[in-house]
C-alpha positions in Angstrom: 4.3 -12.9 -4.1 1.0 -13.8 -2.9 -0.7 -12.3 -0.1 -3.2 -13.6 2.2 -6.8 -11.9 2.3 -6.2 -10.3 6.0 -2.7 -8.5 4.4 -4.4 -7.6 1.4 -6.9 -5.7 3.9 -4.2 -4.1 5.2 -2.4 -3.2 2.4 -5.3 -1.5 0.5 -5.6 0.5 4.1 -1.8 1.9 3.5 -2.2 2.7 -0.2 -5.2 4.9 0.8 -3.4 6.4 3.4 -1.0 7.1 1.6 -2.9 8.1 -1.4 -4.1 11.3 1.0 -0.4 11.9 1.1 0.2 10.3 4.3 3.8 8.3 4.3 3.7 7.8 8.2 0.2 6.3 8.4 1.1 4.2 5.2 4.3 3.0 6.9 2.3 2.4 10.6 -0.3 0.7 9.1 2.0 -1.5 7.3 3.7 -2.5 10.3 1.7 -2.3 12.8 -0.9 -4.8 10.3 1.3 -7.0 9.0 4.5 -7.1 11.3 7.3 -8.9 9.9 5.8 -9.1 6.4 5.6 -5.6 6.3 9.0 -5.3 4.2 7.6 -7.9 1.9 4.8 -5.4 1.4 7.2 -2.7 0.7 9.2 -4.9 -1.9 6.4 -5.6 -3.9 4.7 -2.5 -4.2 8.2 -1.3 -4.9 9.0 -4.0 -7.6 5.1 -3.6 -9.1 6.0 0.1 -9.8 3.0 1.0 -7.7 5.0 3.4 -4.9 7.8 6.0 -5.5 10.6 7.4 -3.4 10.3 4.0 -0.8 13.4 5.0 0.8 12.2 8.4 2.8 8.9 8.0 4.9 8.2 11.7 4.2 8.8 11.4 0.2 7.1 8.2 0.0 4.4 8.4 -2.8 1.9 6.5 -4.3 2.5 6.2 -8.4 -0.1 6.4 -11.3 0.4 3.2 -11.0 -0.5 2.5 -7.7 -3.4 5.0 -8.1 -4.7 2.9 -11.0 -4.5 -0.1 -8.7 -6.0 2.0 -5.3 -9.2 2.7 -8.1 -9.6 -1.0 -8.8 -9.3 -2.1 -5.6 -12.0 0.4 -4.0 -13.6 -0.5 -7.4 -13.9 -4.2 -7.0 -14.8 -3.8 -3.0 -18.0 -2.0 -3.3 -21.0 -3.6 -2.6 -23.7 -3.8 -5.0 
């Protein structure tokens, strides 16, 4: 699944909330940014390993994996 720039955005937003242990931020942000395509969001992380426990707002976590991938992405954002 490919996402356009402007989700991506958005999606790197909810991994970092919820990389500070916020499920309800993640989930708002999520929605609020991407609207309809929210679920696919949740379906791929999901399917990419990268969050845990996607059934339960408040159990919702972000994986190694998905920490591995938050690192890269901040990473690869910076500005030289």
């Amino acid at each position: 699944m490919r996402f356009q720039p402007h989700e991506q955005v958005v999606i790197a937003a909810a991994l970092r909330a919820l990389a500070s242990g916020d499920g309800k931020r993640f989930d708002d942000l999520l929605w609020l940014g991407l609207g309809d395509r929210a679920q696919d969001a949740y379906s791929h992380l999901e399917a990419k390993a990268l969050i845990d426990n996607p059934t339960s707002i408040s159990a919702i976590r972000l994986s190694p994996k998905g920490h591995a991938a938050l690192a890269h992405l901040n990473a690869s954002s910076r500005v030289a």
